[in-house]
DSSP file (Angstrom, degrees, kcal/mol; ACC not computed):
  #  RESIDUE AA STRUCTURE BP1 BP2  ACC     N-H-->O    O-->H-N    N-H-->O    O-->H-N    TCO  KAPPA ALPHA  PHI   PSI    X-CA   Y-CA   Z-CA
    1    1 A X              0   0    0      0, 0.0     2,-0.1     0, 0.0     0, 0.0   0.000 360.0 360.0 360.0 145.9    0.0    0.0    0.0
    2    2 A X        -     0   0    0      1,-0.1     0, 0.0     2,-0.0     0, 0.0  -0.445 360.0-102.2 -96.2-173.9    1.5    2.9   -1.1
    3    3 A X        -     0   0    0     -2,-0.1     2,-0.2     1,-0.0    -1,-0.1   0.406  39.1-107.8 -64.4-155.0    1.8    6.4    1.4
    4    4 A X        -     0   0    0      3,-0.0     5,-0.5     4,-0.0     4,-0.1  -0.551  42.3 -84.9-130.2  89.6   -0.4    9.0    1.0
    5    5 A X     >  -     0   0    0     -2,-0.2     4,-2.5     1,-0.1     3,-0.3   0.625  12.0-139.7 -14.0 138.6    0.7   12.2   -0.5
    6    6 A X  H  > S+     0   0    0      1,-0.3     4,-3.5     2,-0.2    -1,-0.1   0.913 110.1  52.6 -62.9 -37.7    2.1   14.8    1.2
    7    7 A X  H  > S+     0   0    0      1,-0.2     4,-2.3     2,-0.2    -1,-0.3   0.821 113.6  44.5 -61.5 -50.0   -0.2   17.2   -1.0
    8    8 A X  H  > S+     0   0    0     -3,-0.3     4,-3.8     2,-0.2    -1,-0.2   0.805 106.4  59.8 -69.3 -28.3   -3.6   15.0    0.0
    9    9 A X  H  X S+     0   0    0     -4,-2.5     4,-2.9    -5,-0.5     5,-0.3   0.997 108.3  48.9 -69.8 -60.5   -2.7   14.8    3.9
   10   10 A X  H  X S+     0   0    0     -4,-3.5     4,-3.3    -5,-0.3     5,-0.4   0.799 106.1  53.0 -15.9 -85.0   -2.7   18.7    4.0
   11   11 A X  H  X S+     0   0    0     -4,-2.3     4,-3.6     1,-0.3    -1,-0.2   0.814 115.5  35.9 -24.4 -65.1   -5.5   19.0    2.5
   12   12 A X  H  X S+     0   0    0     -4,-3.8     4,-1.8    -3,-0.3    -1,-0.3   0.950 111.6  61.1 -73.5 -25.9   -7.7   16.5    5.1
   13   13 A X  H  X S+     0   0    0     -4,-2.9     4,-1.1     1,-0.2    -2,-0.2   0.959 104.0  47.7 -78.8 -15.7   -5.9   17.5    7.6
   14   14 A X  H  X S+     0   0    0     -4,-3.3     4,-1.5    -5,-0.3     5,-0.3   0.871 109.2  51.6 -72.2 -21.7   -7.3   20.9    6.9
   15   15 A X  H  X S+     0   0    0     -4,-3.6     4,-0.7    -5,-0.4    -1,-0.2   0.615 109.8  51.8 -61.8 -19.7  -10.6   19.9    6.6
   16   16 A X  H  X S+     0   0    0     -4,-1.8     4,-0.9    -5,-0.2    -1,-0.2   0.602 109.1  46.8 -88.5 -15.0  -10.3   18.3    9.8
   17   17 A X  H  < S+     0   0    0     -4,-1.1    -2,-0.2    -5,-0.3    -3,-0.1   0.751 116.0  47.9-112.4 -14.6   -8.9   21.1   11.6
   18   18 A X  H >< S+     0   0    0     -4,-1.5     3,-2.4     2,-0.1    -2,-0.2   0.857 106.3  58.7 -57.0 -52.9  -11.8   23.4   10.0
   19   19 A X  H 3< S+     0   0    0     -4,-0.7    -2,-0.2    -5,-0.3    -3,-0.1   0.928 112.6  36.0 -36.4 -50.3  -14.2   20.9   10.9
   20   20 A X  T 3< S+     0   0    0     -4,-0.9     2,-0.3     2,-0.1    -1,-0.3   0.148  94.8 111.7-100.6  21.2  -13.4   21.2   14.7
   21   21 A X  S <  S-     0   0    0     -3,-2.4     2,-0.6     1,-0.0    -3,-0.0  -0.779  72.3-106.1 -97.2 150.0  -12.7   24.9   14.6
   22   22 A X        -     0   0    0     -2,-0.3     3,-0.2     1,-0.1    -2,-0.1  -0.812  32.0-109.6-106.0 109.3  -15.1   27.3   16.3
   23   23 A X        -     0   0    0     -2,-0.6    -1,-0.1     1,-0.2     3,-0.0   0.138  36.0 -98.3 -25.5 112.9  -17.5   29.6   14.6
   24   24 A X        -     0   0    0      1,-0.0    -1,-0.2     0, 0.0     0, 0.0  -0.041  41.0-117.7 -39.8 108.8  -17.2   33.0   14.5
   25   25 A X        -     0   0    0     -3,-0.2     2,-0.3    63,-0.1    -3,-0.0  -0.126  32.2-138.3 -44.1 150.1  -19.5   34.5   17.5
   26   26 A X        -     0   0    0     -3,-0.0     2,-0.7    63,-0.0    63,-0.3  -0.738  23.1-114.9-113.9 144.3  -22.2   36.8   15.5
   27   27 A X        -     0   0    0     -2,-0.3    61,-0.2    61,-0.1     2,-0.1  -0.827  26.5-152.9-105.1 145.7  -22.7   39.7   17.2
   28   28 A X        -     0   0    0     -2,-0.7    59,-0.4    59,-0.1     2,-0.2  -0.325   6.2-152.3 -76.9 165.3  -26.2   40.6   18.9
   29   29 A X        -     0   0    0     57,-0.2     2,-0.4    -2,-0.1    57,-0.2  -0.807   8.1-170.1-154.0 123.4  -27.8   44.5   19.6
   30   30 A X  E     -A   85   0A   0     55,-1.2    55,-1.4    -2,-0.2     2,-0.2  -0.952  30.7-119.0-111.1 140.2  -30.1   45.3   22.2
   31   31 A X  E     -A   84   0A   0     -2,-0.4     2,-0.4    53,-0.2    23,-0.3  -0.288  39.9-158.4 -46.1 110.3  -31.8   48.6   22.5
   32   32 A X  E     -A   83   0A   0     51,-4.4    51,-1.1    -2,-0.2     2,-0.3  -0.846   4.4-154.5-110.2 161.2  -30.5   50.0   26.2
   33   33 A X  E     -A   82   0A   0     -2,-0.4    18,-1.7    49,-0.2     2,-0.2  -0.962  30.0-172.0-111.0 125.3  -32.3   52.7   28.5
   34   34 A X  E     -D   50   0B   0     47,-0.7     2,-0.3    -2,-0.3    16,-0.2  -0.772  47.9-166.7-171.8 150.1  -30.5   54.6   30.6
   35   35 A X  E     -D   49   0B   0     14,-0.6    14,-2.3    -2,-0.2     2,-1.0  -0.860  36.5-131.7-140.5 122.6  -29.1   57.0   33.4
   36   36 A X        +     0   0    0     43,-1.8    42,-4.2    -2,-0.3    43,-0.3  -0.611  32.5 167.9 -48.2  78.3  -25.8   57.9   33.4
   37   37 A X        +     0   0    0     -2,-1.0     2,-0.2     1,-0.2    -1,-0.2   0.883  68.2   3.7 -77.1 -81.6  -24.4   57.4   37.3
   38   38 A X        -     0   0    0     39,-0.1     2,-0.3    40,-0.1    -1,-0.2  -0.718  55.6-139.0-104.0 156.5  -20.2   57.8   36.2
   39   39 A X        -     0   0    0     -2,-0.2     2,-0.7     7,-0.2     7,-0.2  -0.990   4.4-166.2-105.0 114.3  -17.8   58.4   33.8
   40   40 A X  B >>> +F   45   0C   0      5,-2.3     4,-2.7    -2,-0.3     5,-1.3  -0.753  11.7 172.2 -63.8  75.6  -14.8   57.0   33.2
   41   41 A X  T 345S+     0   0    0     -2,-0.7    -1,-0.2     1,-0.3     5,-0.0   0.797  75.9  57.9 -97.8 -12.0  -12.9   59.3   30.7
   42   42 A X  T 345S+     0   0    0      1,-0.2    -1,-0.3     3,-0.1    -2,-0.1   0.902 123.2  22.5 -50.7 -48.5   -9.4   57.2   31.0
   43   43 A X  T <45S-     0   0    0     -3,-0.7    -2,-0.2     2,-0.1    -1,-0.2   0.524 107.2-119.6 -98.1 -21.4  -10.8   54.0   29.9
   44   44 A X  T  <5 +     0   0    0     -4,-2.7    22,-1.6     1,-0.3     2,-0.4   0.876  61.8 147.1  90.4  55.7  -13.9   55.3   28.0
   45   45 A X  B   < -FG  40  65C   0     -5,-1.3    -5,-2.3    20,-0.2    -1,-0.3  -0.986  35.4-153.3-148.7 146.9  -16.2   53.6   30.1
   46   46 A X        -     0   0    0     18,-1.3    18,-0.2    -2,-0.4    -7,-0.2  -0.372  10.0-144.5-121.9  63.7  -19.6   54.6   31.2
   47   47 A X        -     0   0    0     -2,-0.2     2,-0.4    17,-0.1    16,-0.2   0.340  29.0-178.9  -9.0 137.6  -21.7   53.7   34.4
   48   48 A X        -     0   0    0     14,-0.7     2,-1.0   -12,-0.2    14,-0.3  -0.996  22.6-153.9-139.8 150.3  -25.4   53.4   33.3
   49   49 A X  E     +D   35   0B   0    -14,-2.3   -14,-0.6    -2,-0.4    12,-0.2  -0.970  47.0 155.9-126.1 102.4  -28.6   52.6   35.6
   50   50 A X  E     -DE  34  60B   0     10,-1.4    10,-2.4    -2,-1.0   -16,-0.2  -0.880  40.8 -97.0-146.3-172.8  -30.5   51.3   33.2
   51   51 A X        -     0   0    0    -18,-1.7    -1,-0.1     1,-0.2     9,-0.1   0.224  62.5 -50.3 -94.6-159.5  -33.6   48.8   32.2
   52   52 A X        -     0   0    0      6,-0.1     2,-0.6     1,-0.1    -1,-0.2  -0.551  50.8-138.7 -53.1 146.1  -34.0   45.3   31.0
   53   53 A X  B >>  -H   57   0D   0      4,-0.7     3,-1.1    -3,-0.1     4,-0.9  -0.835  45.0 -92.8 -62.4  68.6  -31.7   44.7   27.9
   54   54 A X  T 34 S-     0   0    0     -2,-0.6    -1,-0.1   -23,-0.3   -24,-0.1  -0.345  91.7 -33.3  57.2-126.1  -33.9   42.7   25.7
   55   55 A X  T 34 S+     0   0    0      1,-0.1    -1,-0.2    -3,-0.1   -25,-0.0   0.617 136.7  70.4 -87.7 -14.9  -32.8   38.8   26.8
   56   56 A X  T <4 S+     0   0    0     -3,-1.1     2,-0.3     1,-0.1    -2,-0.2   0.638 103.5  24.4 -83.1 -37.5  -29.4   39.7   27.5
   57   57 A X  B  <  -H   53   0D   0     -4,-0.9    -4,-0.7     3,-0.0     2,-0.2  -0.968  52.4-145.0-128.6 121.8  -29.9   41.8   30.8
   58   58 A X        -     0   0    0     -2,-0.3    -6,-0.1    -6,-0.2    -8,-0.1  -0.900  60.1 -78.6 -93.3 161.6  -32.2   42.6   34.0
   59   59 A X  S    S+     0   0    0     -2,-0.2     2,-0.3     1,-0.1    -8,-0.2   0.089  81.6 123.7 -41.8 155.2  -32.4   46.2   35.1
   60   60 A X  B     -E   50   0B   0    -10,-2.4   -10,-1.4    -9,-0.1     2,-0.3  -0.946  60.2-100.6-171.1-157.9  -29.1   46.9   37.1
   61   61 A X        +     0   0    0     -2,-0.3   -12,-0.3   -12,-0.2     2,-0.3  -0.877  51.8 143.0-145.2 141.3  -26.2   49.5   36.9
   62   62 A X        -     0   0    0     -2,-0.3   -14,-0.7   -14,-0.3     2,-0.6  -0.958  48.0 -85.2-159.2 169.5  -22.9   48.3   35.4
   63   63 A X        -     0   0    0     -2,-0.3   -16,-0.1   -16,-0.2     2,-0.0  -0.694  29.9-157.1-103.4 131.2  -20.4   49.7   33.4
   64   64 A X        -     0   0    0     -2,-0.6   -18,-1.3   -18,-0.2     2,-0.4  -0.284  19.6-137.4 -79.3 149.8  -20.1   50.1   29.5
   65   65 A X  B     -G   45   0C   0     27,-0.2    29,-2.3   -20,-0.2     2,-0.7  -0.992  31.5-132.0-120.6 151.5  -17.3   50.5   27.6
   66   66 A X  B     -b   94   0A   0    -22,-1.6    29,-0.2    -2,-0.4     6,-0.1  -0.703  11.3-137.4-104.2 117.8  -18.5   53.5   24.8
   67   67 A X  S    S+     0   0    0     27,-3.1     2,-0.3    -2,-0.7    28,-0.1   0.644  75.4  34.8 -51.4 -23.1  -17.5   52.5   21.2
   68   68 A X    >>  -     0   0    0     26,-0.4     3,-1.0     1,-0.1     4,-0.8  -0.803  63.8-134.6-158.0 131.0  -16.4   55.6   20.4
   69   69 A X  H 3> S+     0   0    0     -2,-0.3     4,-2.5     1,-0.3     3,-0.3   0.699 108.2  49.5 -41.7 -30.6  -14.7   58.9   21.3
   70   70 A X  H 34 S+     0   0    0      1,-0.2    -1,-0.3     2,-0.2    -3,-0.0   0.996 116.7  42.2 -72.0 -49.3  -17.4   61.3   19.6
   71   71 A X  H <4 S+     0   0    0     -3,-1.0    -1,-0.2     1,-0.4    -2,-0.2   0.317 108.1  61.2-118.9  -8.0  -20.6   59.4   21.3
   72   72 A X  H >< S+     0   0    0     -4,-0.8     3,-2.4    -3,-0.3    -1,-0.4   0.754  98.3  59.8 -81.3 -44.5  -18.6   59.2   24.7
   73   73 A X  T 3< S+     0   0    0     -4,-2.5    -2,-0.2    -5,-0.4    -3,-0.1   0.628  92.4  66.1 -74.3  18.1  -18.6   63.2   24.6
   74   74 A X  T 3  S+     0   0    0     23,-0.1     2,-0.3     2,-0.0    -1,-0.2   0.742  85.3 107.3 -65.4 -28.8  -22.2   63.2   24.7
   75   75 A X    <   +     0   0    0     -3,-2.4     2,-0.3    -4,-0.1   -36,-0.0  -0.474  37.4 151.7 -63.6  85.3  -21.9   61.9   27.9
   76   76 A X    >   -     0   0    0     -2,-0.3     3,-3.3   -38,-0.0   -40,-0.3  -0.921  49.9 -92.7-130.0 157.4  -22.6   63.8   31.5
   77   77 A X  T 3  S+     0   0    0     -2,-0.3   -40,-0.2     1,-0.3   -39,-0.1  -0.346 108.3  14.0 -73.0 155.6  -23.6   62.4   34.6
   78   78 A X  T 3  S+     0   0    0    -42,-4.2    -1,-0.3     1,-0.3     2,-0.1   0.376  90.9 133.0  81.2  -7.8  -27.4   62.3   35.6
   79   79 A X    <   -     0   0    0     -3,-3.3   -43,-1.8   -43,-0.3     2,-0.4  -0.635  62.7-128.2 -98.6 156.7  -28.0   62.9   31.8
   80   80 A X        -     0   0    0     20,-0.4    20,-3.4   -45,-0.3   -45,-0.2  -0.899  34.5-165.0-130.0 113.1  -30.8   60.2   30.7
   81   81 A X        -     0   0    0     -2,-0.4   -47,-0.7    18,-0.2     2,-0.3  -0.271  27.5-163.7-107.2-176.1  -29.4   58.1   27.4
   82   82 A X  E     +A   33   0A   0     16,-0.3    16,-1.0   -49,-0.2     2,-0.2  -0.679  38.3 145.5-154.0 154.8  -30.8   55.5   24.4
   83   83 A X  E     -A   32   0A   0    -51,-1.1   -51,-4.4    -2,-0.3     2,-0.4  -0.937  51.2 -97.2 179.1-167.7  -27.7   53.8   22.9
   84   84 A X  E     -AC  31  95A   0     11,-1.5    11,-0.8    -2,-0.2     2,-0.3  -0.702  25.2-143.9-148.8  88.2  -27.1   50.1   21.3
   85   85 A X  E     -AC  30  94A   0    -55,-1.4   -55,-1.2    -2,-0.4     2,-0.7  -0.334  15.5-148.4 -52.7  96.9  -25.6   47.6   23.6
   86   86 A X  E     - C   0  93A   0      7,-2.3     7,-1.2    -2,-0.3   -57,-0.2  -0.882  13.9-171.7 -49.8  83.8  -23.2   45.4   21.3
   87   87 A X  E     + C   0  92A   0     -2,-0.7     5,-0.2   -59,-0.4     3,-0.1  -0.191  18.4 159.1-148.4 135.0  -22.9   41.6   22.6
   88   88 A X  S    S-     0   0    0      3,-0.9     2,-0.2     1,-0.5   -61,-0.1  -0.253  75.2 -53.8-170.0 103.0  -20.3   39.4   20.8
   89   89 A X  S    S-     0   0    0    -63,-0.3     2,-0.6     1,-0.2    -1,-0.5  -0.600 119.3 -21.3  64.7-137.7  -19.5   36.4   23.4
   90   90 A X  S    S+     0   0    0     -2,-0.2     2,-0.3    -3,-0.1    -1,-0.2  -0.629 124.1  95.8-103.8  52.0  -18.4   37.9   27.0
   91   91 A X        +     0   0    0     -2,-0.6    -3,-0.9     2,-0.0     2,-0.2  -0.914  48.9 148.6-122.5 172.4  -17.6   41.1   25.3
   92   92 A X  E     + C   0  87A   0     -2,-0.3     2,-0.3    -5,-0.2   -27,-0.2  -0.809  12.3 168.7 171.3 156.6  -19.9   44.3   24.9
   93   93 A X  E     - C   0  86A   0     -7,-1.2    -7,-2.3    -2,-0.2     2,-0.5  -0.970  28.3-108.7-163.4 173.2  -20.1   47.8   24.6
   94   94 A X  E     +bC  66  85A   0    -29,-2.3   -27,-3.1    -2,-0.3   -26,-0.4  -0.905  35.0 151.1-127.1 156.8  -22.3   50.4   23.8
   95   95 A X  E     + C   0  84A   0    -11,-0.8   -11,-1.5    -2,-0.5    -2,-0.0  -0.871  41.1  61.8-160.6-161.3  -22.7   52.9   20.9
   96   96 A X  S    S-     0   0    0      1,-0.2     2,-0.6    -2,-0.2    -1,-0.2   0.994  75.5-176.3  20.4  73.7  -25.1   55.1   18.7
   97   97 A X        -     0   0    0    -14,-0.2     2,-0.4    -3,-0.1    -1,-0.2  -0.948  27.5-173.7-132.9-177.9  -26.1   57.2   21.5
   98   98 A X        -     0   0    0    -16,-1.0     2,-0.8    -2,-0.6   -16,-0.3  -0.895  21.6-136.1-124.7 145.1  -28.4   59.9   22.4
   99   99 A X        -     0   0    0     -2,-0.4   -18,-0.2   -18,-0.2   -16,-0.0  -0.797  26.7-127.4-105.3 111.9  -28.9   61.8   25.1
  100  100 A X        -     0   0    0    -20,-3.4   -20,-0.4    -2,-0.8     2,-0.2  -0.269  18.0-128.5 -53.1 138.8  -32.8   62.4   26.1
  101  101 A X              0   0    0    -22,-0.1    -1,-0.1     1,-0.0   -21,-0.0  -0.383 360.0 360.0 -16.8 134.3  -34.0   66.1   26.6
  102  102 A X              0   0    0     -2,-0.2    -2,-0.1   -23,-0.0    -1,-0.0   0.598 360.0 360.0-111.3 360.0  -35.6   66.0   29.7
C-alpha cells in the first residue's frame, strides 16, 4: 500500500482542523435605556442605571465601555441616554447614543 501524498494529507488535515474549529460569534444588539451614574474618561467607560436589555440583561447598573470617542462626549452624569448595547461572546459595549432632553 502505497503512502499517501504529502499534497492530500494537507488537505484532510485541513478539513479536519476546519471541521473542529469554532464559529465565529455573531454579534447581537439590544436597545439600552438609561441614566448615566459615572464616567470613566481614561478608559472610556460609562456607568449606566438602566432597564432590561432585551434577553441579554435585568435592570441593574454596570459599566459600558463606549465605542467611540465622539458618542462618549455626549456623555454627562445624571444625563438620561438610548444607545445600542453590542454583545459578541463575553464582550460588549455600547454605541449610537443619544442623550434624552428632559
Amino acid at each position: 500500500m502505497d503512502k499517501m501524498p504529502r499534497s492530500i494529507f494537507a488537505v484532510v488535515l485541513l478539513g479536519l482542523l476546519a471541521a473542529c474549529s469554532k464559529p465565529a460569534a455573531v454579534e447581537k444588539t439590544y436597545a439600552l435605556e438609561g441614566e448615566i451614574i459615572r464616567l470613566d474618561p481614561s478608559l472610556k467607560i460609562a456607568a449606566i442605571k438602566h432597564g432590561k436589555i432585551g434577553d441579554w440583561m435585568e435592570p441593574m447598573t454596570m459599566e459600558f465601555p463606549v465605542r467611540t470617542q465622539t458618542d462618549f462626549d455626549k456623555l454627562a452624569v445624571g444625563a438620561h441616554v438610548t444607545g445600542t448595547v453590542h454583545v459578541r461572546d463575553l464582550e460588549y459595549s455600547i454605541g449610537e447614543i443619544a442623550v434624552q432632553k428632559p
